[in-house]
PAKEDO-265309 format. One record per residue: x, y, z of N, C-alpha, C in turn. Coordinates in steps of 0.001 Angstrom, whole numbers, plus 500000, padded with zeros to 6 digits. Layout:
N
n.X,n.Y,n.Z,ca.X,ca.Y,ca.Z,c.X,c.Y,c.Z
X,Y,Z,X,Y,Z,X,Y,Z;
...
//
This chain:
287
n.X,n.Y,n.Z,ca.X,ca.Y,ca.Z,c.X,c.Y,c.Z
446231,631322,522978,447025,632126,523890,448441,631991,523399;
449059,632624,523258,450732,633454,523109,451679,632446,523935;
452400,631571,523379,453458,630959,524383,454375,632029,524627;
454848,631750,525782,456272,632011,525668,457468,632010,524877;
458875,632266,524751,459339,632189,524315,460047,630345,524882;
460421,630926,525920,460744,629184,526334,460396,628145,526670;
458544,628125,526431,458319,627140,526058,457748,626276,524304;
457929,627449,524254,458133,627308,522493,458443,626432,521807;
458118,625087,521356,458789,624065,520795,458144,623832,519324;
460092,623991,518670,459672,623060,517257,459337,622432,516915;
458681,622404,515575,458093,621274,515008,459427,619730,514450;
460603,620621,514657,461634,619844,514179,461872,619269,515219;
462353,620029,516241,462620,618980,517626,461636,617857,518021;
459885,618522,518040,458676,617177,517916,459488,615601,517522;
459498,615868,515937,459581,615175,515019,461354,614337,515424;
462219,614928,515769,463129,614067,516022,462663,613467,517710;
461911,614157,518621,461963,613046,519830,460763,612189,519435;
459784,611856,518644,458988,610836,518292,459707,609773,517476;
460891,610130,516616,462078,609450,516050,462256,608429,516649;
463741,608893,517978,464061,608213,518821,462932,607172,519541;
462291,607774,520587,460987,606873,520828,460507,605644,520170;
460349,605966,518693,460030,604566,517770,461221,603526,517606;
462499,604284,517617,463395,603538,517240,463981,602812,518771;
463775,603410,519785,463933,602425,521381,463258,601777,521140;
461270,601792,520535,460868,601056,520646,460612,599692,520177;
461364,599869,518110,461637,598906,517649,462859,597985,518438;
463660,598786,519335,465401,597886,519448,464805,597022,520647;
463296,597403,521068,463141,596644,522304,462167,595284,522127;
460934,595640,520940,460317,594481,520428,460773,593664,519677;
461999,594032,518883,462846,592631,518299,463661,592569,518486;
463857,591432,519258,464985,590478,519805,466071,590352,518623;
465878,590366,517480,466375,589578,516682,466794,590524,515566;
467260,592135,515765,467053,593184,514940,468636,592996,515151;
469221,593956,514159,470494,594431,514141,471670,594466,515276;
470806,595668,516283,471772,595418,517688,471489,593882,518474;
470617,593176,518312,470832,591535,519361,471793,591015,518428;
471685,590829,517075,473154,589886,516174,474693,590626,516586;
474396,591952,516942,475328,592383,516977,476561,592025,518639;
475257,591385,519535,475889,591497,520855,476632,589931,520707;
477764,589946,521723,478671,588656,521527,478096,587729,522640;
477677,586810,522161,476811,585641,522753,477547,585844,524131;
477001,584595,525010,477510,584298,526395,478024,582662,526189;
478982,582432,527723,479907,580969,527448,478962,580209,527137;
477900,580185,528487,476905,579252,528509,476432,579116,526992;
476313,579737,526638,475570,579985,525337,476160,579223,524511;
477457,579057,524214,478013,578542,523579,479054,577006,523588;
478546,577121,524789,478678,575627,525711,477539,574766,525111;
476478,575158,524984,475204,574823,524654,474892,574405,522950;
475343,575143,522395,475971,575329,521034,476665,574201,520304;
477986,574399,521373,478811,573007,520534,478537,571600,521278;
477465,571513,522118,477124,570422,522123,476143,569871,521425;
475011,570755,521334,473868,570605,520017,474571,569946,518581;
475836,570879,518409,476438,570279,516858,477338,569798,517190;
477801,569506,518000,478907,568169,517977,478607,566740,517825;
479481,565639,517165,478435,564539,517120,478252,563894,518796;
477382,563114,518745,477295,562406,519735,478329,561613,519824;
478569,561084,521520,479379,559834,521474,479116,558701,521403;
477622,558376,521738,476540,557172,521675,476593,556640,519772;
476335,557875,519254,476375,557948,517510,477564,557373,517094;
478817,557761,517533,480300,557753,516753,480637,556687,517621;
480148,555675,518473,480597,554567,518800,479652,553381,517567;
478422,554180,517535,477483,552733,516660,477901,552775,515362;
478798,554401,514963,478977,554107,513772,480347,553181,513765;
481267,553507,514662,482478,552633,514367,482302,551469,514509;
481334,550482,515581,481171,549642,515579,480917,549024,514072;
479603,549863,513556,479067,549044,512488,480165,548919,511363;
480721,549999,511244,481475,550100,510501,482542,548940,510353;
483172,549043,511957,484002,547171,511609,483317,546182,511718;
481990,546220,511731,481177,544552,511777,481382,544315,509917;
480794,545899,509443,480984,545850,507686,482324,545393,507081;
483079,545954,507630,484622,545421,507206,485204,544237,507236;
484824,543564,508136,485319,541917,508792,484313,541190,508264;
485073,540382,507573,484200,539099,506979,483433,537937,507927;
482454,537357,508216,481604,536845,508816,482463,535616,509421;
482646,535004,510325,483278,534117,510580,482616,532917,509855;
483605,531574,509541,482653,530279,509297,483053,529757,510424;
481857,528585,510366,481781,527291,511773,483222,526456,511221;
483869,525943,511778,484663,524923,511668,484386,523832,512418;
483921,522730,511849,483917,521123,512372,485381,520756,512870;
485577,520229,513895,486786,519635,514133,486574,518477,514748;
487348,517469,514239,486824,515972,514582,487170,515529,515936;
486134,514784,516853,486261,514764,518076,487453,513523,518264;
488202,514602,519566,489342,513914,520110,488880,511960,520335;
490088,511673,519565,490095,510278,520009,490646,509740,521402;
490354,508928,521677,490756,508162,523017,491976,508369,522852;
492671,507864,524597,494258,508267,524412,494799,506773,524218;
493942,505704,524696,494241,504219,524246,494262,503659,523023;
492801,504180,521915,492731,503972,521036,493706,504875,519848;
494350,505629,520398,495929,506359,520042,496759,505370,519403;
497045,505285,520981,498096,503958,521081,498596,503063,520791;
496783,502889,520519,496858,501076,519642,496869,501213,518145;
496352,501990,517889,497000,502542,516219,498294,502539,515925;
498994,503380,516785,500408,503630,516672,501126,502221,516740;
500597,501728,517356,501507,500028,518011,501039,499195,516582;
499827,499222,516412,499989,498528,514969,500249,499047,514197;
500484,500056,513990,501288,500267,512711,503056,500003,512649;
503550,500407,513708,504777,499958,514111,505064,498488,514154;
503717,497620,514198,503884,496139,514123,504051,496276,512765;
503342,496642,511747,503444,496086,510317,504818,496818,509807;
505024,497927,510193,506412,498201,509977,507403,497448,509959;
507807,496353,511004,508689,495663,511397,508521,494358,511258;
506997,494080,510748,506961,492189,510390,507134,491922,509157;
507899,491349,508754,508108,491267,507338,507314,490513,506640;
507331,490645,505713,506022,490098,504583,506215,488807,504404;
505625,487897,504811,505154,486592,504400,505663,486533,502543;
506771,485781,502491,506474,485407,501299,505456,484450,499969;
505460,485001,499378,504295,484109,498272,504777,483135,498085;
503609,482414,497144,504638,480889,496500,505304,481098,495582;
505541,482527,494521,506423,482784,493578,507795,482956,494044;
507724,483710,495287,508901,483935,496023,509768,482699,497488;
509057,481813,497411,509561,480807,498210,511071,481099,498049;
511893,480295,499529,513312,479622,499391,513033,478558,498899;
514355,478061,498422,514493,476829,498314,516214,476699,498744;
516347,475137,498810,517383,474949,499244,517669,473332,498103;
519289,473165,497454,519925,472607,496730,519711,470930,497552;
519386,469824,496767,519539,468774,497199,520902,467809,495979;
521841,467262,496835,522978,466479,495942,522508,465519,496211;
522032,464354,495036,521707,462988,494807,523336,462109,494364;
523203,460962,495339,524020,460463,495197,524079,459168,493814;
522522,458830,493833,522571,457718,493159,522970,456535,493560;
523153,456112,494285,524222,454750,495236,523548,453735,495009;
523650,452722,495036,523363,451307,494935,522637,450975,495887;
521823,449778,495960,521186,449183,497662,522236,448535,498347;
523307,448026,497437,524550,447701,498107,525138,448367,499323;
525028,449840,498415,525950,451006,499481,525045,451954,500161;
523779,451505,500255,522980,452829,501236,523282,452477,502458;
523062,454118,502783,523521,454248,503761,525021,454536,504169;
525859,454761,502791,526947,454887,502928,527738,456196,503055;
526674,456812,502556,527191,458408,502289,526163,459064,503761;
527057,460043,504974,526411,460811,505761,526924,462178,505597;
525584,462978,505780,526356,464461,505908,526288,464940,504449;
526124,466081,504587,525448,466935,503346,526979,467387,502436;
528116,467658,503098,528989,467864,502648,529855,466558,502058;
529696,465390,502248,530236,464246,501530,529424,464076,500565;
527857,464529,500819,526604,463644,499639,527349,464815,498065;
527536,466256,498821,527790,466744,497455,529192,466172,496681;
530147,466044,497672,531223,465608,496696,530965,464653,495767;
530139,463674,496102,529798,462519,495400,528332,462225,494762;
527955,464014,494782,527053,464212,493644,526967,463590,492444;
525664,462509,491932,525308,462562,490184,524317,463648,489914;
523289,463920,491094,522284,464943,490470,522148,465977,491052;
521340,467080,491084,521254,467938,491562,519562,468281,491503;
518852,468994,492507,517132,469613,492363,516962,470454,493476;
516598,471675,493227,515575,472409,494445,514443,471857,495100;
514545,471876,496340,513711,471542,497314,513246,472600,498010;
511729,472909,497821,510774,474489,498715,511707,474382,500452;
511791,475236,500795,511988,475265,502322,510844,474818,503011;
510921,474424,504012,509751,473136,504609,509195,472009,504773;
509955,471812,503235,509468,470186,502694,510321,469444,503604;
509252,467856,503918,510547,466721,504561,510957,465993,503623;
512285,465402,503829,512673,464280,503347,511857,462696,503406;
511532,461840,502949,511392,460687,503123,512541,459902,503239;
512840,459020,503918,513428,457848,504130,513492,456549,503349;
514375,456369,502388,514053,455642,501365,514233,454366,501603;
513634,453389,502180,514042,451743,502499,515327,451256,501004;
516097,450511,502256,516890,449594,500987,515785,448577,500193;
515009,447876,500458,514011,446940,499759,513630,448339,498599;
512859,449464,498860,512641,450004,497606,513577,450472,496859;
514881,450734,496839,515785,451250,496780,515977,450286,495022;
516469,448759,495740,516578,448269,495226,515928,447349,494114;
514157,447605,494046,512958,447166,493488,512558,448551,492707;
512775,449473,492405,511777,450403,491570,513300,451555,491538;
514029,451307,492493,515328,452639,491624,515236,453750,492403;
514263,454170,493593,514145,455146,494144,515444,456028,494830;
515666,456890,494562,516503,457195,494962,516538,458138,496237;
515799,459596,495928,515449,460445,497102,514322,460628,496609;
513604,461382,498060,512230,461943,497649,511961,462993,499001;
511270,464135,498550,510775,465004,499471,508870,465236,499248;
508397,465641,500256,507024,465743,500039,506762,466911,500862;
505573,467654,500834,504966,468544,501191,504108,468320,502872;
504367,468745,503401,504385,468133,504649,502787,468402,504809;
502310,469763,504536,500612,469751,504449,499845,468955,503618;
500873,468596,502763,499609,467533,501739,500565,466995,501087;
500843,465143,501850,502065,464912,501126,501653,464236,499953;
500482,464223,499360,500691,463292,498071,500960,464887,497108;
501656,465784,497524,502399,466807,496394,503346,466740,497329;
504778,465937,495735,505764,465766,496093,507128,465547,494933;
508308,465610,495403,509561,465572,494267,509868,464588,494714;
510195,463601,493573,511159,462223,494141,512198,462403,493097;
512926,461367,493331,514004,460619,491593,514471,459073,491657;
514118,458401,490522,514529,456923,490684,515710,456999,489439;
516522,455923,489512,517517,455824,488473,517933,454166,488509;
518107,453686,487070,518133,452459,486553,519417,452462,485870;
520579,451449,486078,521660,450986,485819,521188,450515,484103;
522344,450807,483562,522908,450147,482120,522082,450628,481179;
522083,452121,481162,521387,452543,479790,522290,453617,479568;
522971,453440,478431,524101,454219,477633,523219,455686,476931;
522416,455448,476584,521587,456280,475971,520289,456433,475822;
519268,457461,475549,517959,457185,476100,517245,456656,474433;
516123,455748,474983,515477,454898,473946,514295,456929,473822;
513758,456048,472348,512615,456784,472009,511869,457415,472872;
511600,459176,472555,510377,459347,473491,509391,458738,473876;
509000,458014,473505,507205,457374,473915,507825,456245,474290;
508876,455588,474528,509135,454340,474635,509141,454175,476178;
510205,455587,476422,510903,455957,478002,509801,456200,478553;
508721,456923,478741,507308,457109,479400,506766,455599,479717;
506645,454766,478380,506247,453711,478980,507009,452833,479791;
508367,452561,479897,509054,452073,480315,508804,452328,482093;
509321,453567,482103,508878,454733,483646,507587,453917,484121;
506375,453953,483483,505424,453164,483983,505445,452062,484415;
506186,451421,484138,505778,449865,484101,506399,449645,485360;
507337,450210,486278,507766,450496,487364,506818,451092,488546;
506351,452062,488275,505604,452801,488791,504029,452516,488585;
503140,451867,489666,502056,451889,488942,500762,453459,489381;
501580,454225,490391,500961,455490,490473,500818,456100,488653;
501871,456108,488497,502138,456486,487501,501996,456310,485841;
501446,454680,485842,500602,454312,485318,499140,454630,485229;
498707,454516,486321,497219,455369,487074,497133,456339,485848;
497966,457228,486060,497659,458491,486012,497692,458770,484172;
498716,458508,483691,498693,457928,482112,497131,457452,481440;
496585,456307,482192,495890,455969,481442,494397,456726,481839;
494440,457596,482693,493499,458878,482832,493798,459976,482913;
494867,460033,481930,495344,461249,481446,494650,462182,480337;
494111,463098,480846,493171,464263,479713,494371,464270,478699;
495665,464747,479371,496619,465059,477899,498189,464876,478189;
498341,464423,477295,500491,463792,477951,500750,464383,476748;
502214,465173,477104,502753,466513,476041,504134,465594,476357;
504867,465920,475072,506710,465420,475606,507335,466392,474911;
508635,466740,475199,509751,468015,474171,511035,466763,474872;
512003,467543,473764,513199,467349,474160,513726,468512,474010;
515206,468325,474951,515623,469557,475664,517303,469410,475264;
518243,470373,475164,519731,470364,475531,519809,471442,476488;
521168,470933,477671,521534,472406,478408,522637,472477,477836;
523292,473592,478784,524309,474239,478451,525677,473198,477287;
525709,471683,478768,526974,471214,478442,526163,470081,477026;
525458,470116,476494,524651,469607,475559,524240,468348,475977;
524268,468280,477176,522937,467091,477607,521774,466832,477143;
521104,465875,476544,519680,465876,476489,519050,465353,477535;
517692,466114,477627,516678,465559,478548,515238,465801,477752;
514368,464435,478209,512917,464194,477784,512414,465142,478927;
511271,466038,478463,510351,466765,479207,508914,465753,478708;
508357,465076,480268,507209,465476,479840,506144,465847,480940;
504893,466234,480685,503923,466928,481182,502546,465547,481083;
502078,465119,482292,501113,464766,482218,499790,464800,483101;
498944,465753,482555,497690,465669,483230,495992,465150,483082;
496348,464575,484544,495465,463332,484617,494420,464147,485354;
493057,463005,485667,491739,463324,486262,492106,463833,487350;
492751,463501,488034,493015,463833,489840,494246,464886,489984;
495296,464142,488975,497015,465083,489850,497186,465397,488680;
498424,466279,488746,499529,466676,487489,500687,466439,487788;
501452,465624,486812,502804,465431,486918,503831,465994,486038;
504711,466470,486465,505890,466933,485169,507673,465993,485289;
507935,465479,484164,508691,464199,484612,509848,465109,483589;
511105,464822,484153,512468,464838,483251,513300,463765,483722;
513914,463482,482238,514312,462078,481418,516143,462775,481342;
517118,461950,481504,518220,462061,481055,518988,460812,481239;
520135,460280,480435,521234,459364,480680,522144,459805,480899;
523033,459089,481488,524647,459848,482016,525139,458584,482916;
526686,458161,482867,527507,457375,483567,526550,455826,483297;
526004,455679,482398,525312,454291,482397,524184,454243,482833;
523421,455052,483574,522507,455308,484113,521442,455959,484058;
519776,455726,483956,518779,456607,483543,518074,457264,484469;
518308,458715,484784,517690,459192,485912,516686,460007,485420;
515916,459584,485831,513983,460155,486102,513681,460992,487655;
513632,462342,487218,513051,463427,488176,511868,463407,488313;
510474,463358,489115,508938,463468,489108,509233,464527,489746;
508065,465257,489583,507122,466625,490717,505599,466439,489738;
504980,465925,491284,503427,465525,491074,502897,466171,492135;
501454,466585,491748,500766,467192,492932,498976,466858,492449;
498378,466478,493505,496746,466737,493314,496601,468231,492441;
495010,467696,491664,494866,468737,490426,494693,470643,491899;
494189,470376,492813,493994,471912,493739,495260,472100,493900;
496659,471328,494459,497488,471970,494673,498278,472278,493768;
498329,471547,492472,498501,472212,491147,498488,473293,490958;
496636,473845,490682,496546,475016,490473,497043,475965,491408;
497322,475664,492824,498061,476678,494108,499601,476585,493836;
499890,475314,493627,501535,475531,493718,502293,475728,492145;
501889,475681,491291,502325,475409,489758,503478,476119,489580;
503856,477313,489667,504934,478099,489783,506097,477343,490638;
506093,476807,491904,506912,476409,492632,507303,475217,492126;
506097,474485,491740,506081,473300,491030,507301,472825,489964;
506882,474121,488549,507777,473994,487601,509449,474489,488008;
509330,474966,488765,510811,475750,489175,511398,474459,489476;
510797,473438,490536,511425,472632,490738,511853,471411,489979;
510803,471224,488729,511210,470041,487822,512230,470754,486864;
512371,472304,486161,513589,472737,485447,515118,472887,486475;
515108,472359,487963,516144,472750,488461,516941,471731,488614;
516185,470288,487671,517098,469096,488100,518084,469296,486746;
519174,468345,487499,519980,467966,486708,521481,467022,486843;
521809,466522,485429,522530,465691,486542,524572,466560,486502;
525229,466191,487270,526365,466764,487500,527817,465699,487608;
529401,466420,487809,530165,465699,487843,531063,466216,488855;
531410,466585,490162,531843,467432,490270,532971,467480,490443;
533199,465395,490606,534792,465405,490451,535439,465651,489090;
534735,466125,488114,535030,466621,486977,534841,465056,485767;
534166,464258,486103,533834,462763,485291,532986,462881,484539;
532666,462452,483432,531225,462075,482798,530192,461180,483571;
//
């Protein structure tokens, strides 16, 4: 049958409204076609967005943490020594402040000593000279005496029987001791070996000791003002003695320093100091 004129439709018009149609129908089954990239997101949307890619704050705290645990070197333990008492402080401090301030005990190298003036006097006149300042004016001899030592008391009976003149001894152990005897009318001294025996025959300690003597040594000596003096050295089984020999004003004065063989070996230093410190003197300016 014959259409009309107005309802008459092209095949061109067909063909473009089946067009459209397909193409609504593609813009509506994909989401994801040209026009959706093209539409401008929503806030939410993008609220959503930069929190997905932002870092975490849980993350960017563990990393900074770790990060300065990596950086900082590990601590070490330190021992620290436990506090001492506040007494046992104290008492440290106090002794040490004691040794600070006590002075050192001297040795036997370093002893005092103190000057003894021998008068030499007769048994006539003992007892005639008092006082340390008259004994020196009327000095013949002179010897160091250790600080400590006592004097002995010389009886007139020995005085006048063996020549004794002074003597000091060691108060802890008096058979170590300094004496001096002196014998009238000898102008000059006899032979070494003569004067030793002579000395003996007076003395019978001293004899003793001679004839158990391991070894008897003698020298002769000048000092300054050309005095001579006999040195001698004799050691016996038990003691050691060291004897000096000189003449002067008519007179033969014999110095001893004897001591047991132990205090020997303890005192020997003090010992010899004291037999080289005799000597005899003038001071009123006499021979």
């Amino acid at each position: 049958m014959p259409m009309s004129s107005s309802h008459r439709i092209s095949l061109a018009d067909l063909l473009s409204s089946r067009r459209d149609k397909t193409t609504q129908n593609r813009a509506q089954k994909l989401p994801h076609n040209r026009t959706a990239y093209a539409r401008t997101p929503s806030r939410s949307t993008m609220t959503m967005l930069a929190s997905l890619f932002s870092p975490s704050p849980l993350l960017t705290t563990a990393a900074s943490t770790s990060s300065s645990a990596t950086s900082l070197p590990a601590p070490h333990a330190v021992r620290l020594p436990a506090p001492r008492p506040l007494t046992a402080t104290l008492a440290a401090a106090a002794a040490a402040g004691l040794l600070l301030l006590t002075p050192a005990a001297p040795s036997h190298a370093e002893a005092e000593f103190k000057v003894y003036y021998g008068t030499a006097a007769s048994a006539a006149n003992y007892g005639g000279y008092g006082g340390n300042a008259n004994k020196r004016d009327a000095a013949e001899y002179v010897y160091d005496v250790p600080e400590g030592w006592k004097e002995r008391l010389v009886s007139k009976v020995e005085k006048g029987t063996n020549g004794t003149d002074s003597e000091f001894f060691n108060p802890r152990k008096r058979s170590e001791r300094e004496y001096l005897t002196f014998l009238s009318g000898f102008r000059k001294l006899a032979p070494v070996g003569a004067v030793l025996d002579n000395l003996a025959l007076s003395d019978v300690g001293l004899q003793d000791q001679i004839s158990s003597a391991d070894d008897v040594t003698s020298a002769e000596r000048k000092d300054a003002d050309g005095q001579v003096y006999y040195e001698y050295e004799v050691a016996g089984a038990g003691a050691h003695s060291l004897i000096s020999v000189t003449c002067a004003r008519n007179k033969l004065y014999a110095h001893f320093v004897t001591a047991p063989n132990p205090e020997w070996g303890r005192d020997e230093a003090v010992l010899r100091r004291l037999h080289q410190s005799f000597k005899t003197v003038d001071f009123s300016g006499q021979d």
